[in-house]
C-alpha positions in Angstrom: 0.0 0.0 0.0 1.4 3.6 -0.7 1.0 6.7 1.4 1.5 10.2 -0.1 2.7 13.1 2.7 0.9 15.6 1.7 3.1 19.0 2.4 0.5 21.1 4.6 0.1 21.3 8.1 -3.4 20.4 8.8 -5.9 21.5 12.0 -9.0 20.1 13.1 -11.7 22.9 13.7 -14.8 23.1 15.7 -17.9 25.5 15.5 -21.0 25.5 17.0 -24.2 24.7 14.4 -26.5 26.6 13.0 -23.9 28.5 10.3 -23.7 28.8 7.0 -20.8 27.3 5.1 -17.6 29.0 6.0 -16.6 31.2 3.2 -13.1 31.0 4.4 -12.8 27.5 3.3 -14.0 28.3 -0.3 -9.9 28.6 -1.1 -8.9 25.4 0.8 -7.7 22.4 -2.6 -8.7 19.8 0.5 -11.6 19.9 3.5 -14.1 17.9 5.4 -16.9 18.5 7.1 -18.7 16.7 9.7 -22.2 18.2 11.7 -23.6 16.5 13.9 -26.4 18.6 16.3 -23.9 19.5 18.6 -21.2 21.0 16.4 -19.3 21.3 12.7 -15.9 19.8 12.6 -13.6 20.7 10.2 -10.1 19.3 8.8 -8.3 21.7 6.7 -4.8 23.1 6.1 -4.4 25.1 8.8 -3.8 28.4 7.2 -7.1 28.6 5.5 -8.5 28.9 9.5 -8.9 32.3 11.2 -7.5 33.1 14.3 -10.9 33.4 16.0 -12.3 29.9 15.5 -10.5 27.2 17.7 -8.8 24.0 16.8 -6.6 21.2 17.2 -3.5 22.6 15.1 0.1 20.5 13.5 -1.5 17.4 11.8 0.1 16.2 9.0 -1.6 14.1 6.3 -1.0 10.8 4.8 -3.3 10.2 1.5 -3.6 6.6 1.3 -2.9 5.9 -2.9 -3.6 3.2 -5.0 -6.4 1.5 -7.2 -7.8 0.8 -4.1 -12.3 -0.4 -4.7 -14.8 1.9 -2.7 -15.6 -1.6 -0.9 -12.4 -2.8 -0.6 -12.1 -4.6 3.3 -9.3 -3.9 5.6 -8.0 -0.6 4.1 -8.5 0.9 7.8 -7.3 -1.8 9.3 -4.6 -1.9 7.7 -3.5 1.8 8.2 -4.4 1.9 11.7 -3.2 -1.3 13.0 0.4 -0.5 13.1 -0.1 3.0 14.5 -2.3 1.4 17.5 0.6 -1.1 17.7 3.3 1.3 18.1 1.0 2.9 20.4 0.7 6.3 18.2 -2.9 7.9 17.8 -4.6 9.1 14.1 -7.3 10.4 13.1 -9.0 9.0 9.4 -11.1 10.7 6.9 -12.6 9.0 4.0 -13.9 10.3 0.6 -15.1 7.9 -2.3 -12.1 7.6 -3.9 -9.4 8.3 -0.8 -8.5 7.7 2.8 -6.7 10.5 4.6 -4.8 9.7 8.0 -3.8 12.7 10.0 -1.2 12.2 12.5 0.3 14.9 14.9 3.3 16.7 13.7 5.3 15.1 16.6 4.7 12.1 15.8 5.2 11.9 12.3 8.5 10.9 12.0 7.6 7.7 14.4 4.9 6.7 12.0 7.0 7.5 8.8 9.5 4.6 10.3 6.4 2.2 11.8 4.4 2.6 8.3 7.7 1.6 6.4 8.6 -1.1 8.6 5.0 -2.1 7.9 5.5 -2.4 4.2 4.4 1.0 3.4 5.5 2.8 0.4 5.9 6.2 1.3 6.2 9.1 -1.4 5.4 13.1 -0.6 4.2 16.3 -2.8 
């Protein structure tokens, strides 16, 4: 399986519901959104947050690559299994076509190393 660093610094942002989209992340080339009736999280590259609305800040992203089926089993398992092994947290996001892992900054160069020794093919933009 290959894993593509991609070169941003990510944060994890929370607002409170009702609000309209957030027009500042209509620049953002990568985003998700989550509501739930307590609250809109939000994963973006951190510089596309303002100052005024809080977050968890220095995630870095790992785009899980490959010809990989929309049904395919085990692709989270297989990401996350080494990481909880090692004893290092993450935090996925899914799209159709992707997986996303974020991973804190501090820990990225331990998961570089327990994702290689895992097999992993690692590659970056």
């Amino acid at each position: 399986m290959q894993l593509r660093l991609l070169a941003e610094k990510f944060g994890v942002a929370k607002l409170s519901p009702p609000q309209a989209f957030p027009a500042w992340l209509s620049e953002a080339n990568l985003f998700f959104i989550a509501r739930t009736e307590d609250e809109y999280s939000i994963m973006c590259p951190e510089q596309y947050i303002p100052e005024a609305v809080p977050y968890s800040a220095d995630y870095r992203c790992l785009r899980v690559d490959g010809d990989l089926a929309f049904d395919e089993i085990g692709v989270v398992a297989r990401v996350s299994k080494p990481l909880a092994d090692a004893g290092l947290s993450l935090f996925l996001v899914s799209t159709h076509d992707r997986d996303y892992v974020l991973v804190r900054q501090h820990d990225l160069v331990a998961v570089l190393e327990v994702y290689q020794q895992a097999g992993f093919v690692m590659t970056s933009l």
